[in-house]
N, C-alpha and C positions, 0 to 999 in steps of 0.2 A: 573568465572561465569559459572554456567551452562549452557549447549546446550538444546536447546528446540526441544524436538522431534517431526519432519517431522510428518505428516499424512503417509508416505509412513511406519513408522515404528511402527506405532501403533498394539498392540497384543490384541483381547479381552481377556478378563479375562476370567480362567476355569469357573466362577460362573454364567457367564452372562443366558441368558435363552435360547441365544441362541447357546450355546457350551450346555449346556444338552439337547439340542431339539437334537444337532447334537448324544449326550450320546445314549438318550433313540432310535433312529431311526438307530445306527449301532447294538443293543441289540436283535432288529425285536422286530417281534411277532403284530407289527399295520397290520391292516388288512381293506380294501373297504367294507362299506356298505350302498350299494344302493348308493349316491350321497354325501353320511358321512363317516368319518374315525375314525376305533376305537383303540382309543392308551392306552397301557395297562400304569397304573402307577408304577411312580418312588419309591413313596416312602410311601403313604397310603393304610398300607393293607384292609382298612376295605371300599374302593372303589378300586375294583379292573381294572377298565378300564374306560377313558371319552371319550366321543362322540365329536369327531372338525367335522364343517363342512365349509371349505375355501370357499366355494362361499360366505356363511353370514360373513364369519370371527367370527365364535363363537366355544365356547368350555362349557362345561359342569363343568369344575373345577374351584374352588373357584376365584382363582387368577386371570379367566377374569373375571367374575362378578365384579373384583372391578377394574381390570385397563382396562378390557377392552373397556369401554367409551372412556377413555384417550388415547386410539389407540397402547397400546402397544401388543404385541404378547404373550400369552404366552409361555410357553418351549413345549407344547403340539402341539400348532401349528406350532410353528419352527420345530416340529419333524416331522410332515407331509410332511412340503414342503422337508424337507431335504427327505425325504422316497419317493419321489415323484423325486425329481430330480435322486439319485439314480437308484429307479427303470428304470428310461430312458437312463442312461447313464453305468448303470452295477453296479455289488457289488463293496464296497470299502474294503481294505487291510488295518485293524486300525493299523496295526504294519509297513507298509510302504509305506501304502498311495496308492498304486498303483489301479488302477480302473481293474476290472475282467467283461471283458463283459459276462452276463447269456446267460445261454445254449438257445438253441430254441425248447419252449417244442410243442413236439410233440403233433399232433390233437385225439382226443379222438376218436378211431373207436370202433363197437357192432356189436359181431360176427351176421352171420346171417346164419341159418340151410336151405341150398340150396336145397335140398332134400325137406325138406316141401315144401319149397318155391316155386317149381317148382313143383310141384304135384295136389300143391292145384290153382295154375297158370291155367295150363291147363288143369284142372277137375272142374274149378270152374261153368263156363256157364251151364254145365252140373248138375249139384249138387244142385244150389242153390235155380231151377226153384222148384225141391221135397222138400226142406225146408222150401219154401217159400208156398208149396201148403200142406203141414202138421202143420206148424204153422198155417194157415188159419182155417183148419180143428180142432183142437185143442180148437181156443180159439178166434173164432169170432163165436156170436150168430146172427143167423137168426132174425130181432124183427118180430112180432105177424102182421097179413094182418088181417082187420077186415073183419069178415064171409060178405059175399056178395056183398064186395065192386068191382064197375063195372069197365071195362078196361083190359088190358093185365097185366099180371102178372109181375112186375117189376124184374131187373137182381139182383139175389142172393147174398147178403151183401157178402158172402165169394168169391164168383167169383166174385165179383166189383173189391174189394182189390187185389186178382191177378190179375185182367187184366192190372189195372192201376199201381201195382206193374213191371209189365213185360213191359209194355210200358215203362218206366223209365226208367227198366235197359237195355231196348235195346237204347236209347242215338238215338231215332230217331219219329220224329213225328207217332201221331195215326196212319193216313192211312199206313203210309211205317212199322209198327210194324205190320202188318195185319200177315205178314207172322210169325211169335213169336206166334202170337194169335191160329194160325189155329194147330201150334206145341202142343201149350198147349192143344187145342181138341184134336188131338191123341193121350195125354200121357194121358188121360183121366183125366186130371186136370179142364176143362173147360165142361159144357155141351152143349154148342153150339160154335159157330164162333158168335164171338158177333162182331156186327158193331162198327165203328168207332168211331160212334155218341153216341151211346151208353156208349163208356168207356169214352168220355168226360163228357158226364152229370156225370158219376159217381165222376169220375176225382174232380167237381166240387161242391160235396155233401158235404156239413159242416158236416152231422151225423155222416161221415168219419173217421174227423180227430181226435175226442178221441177215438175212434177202433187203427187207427193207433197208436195212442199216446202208447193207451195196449199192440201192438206188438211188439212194438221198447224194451219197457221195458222186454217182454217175450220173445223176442230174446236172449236180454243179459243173457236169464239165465243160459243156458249151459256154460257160461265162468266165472260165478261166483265164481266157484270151485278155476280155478287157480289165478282169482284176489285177493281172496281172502288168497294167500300164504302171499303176500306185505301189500294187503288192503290201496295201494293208489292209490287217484283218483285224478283228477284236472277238475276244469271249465272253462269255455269261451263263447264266444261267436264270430260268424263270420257273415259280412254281404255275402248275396248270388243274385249276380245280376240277372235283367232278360231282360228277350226282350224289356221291353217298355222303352220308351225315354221321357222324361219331352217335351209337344208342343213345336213347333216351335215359335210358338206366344209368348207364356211365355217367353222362351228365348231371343226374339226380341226386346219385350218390358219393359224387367224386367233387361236386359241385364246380363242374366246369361247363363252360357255355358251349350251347353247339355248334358246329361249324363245318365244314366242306371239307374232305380230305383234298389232300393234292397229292399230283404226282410232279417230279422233279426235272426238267429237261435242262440241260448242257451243249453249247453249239458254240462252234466255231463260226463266225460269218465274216463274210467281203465285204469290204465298208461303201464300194463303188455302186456295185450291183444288190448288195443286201443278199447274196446267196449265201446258201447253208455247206460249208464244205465239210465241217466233222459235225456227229451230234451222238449224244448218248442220252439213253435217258435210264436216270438211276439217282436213288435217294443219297447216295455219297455227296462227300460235301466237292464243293470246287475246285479248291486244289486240287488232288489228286487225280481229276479224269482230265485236265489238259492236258498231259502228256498223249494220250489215246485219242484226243482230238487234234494233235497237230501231227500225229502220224495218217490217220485217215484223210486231213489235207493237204499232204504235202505230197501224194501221191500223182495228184493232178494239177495242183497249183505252185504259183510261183511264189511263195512269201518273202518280202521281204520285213516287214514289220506288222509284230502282236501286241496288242496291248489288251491289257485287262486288269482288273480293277484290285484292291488289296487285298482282296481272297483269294487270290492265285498268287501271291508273295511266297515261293520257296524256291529255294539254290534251286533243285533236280526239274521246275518248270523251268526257270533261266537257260539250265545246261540244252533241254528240249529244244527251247525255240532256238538258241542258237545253232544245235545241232542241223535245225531245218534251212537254216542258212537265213536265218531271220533277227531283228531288233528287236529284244525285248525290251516294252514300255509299259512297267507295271509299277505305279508309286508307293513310295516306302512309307512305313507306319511310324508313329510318333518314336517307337522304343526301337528300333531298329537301328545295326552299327553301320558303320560305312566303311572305310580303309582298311582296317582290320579284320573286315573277313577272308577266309582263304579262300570263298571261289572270286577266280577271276571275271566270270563275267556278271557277279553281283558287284565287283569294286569298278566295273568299266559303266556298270547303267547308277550308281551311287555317281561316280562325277560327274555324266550326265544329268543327272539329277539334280545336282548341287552346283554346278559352276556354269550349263547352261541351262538353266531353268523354265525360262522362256519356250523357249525350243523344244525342251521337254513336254510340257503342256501343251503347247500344240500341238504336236504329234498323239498325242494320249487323249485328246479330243476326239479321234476319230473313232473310239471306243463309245460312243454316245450312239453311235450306227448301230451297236447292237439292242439297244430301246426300241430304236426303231424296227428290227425286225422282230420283238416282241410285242409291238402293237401292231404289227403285221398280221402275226401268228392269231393274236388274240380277237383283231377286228374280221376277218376273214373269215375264222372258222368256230365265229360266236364265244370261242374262251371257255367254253366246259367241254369237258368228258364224259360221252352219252353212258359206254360202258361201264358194267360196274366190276366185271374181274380183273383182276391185277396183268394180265397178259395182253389182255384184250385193250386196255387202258395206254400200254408199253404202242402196243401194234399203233392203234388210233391217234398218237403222236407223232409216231414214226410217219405216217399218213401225210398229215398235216406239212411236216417238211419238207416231205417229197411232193406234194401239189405246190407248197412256197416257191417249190427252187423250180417250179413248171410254169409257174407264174408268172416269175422273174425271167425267164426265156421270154414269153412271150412278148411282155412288156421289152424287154433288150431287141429283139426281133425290130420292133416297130421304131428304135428309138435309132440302135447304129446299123440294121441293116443284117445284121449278122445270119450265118448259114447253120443248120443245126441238122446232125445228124445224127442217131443213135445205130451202130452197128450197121447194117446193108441200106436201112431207110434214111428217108431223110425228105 
């Protein structure tokens, strides 16, 4: 009579699905995307890779669609988990089994030119105050006073914008920047020592902030040159607190905790130089102002590729960038179609997406540039909002970006050399 074999001596079969999941995941070449796994196939050439994603337990190839109701796995899936264990535990030895724990790779460093560095460091206070009073001069208009209107002559659109420029970057209230202000009178930047009071009302003027809006944009243009080697840019957005606090009353009786309002700012940046070429600042959500920031940059710069992050995921930003003669690199969310949608250049950046994946990702890294000009923003100009009206708050960002992208001259100055002129000076 035959012996009946134990459970302890059971073998799966080579065929099973999951001894080829184990085939296909010692072969590589699967690779992480975004929260999905892309596994190239075994055996149809004419789909060269399917998407598993193990949180849903789904796959893209035929074979789940019909068993996977019925709760079986397929070899695609098996092949992840197997790639997945793996990966934690080290490469495996197909010839004798032995496990190879992987190296430890090393952190990515970017040289950095300490000579510039350190040039435009300690020239910059110096420098930026003349940059800042030649773009003024350049390309902020006086408006028209009607003839015989009575009163004091009001402070000069151009000396408004510096004053309240130079208060900002001195990182200290009106009154205590007095001493900045009187500097600016003797480099002959300023026609008086303007009051305190005075650069607040300005500080607070709405006509302001598309002037500033213009300067932010006419900054960025001496570094267009070299953005324009890469021609990639990325967007974002960051909130920026400020001094006021939600009542205590509200808190008390809404029983919510207290906390710092913020205001919202939107920027388009150059991933090379780290300049600001679009910005907005407004409580709308993200999608919708990148269209208005990649018109404002595309007036002066050369884009070739934008990426930005799943907040900006709609067809009419796609149509934008493309219309700017630019790549959109903006990754797709879990629920989102691919081939089947009608705009074209949602189904051109989907196979991008999908068939070279790789490439995709790296390119879409360079959207990580704009963190960095968010710790820019936020290390430089201390990260709060002195002001506390809603105008004035608008203005004192707008500020901030415009010193950034004066900054960033400077630093570029010392680094390639470059020649900077605004309007007649230079």
């Amino acid at each position: 009579m035959a012996a009946i074999a134990t459970p302890t001596e059971f073998q799966p079969l080579t065929t099973t699905r999951e001894e080829r999941g184990r085939e296909i995941a010692r072969r590589g070449g699967i690779r992480k995307l975004g929260a999905r796994y892309v596994v190239p196939s075994a055996s149809n050439s004419n789909v060269p890779s399917y998407v598993v994603d193990i949180v849903k337990q789904t796959c893209t190839c035929p074979d789940h669609s019909e068993r996977g109701p019925l709760g079986i796995h397929c070899k695609h899936q098996e092949a992840v988990l197997f790639w997945l264990a793996w990966e934690q535990e080290g490469a495996v030895n197909t010839e004798t089994g032995e496990v190879a724990l992987p190296e430890k790779k090393k952190r990515k460093t970017y040289k950095q030119d300490w000579r510039a560095y350190n040039a435009a460091q300690t020239t910059e206070r110096e420098r930026v105050p003349y940059l800042l009073y030649w773009l003024c001069q350049a390309y902020v208009d006086e408006p028209e006073r009607p003839a015989g209107k009575p009163g004091r002559k009001p402070m000069p659109r151009r000396e408004a914008i510096y004053a309240i420029a130079t208060k900002v970057y001195s990182l200290l209230s009106t009154r205590r920047a007095e001493k900045d202000i009187k500097d600016a009178f003797e480099r002959g930047h300023l026609s008086r020592v303007w009051d305190h009071n005075t650069i607040i009302r300005a500080l607070e003027d709405e006509a302001l902030t598309d002037v500033l809006v213009q300067l932010v944009e006419e900054s960025g243009g001496p570094l267009a040159a070299i953005e324009a080697i890469c021609g990639q840019y990325a967007a974002d957005s960051t909130g920026v607190p400020t001094v006021t606090y939600k009542r205590w009353f509200d808190v008390k009786h809404k029983k919510e905790r207290g906390k710092h309002l913020f205001r919202k700012l939107h920027f388009l940046c150059g991933t090379a130089t780290h300049v600001i070429a679009g910005v907005k600042v407004s409580s709308e959500a993200d999608c919708p102002v990148l269209p208005e920031m990649i018109t404002q940059a595309d007036r002066l710069h050369d884009m070739r590729e934008i990426s930005a992050d799943k907040a900006y995921l709609a067809k009419y930003n796609l149509a934008a960038i493309v219309d700017a003669g630019a790549t959109p690199l903006i990754p797709f969310k879990s629920n989102s179609v691919g081939m089947s949608s009608k705009s074209p250049h949602w189904r051109t950046m989907w196979a991008h997406f999908t068939l070279k994946a790789e490439d995709f990702m790296k390119k879409y890294h360079h959207r990580s540039n704009a963190e960095t000009v968010v710790s820019m923003l936020k290390r430089n100009f201390s990260g709060v909002l002195r002001c506390k009206l809603a105008d004035a708050q608008v203005n004192e960002i707008l500020c901030m970006c415009l010193l950034h992208n004066l900054q960033r001259i400077v630093h570029m100055v010392e680094e390639f050399g470059i020649e900077v002129s605004f309007g007649a000076k230079a």
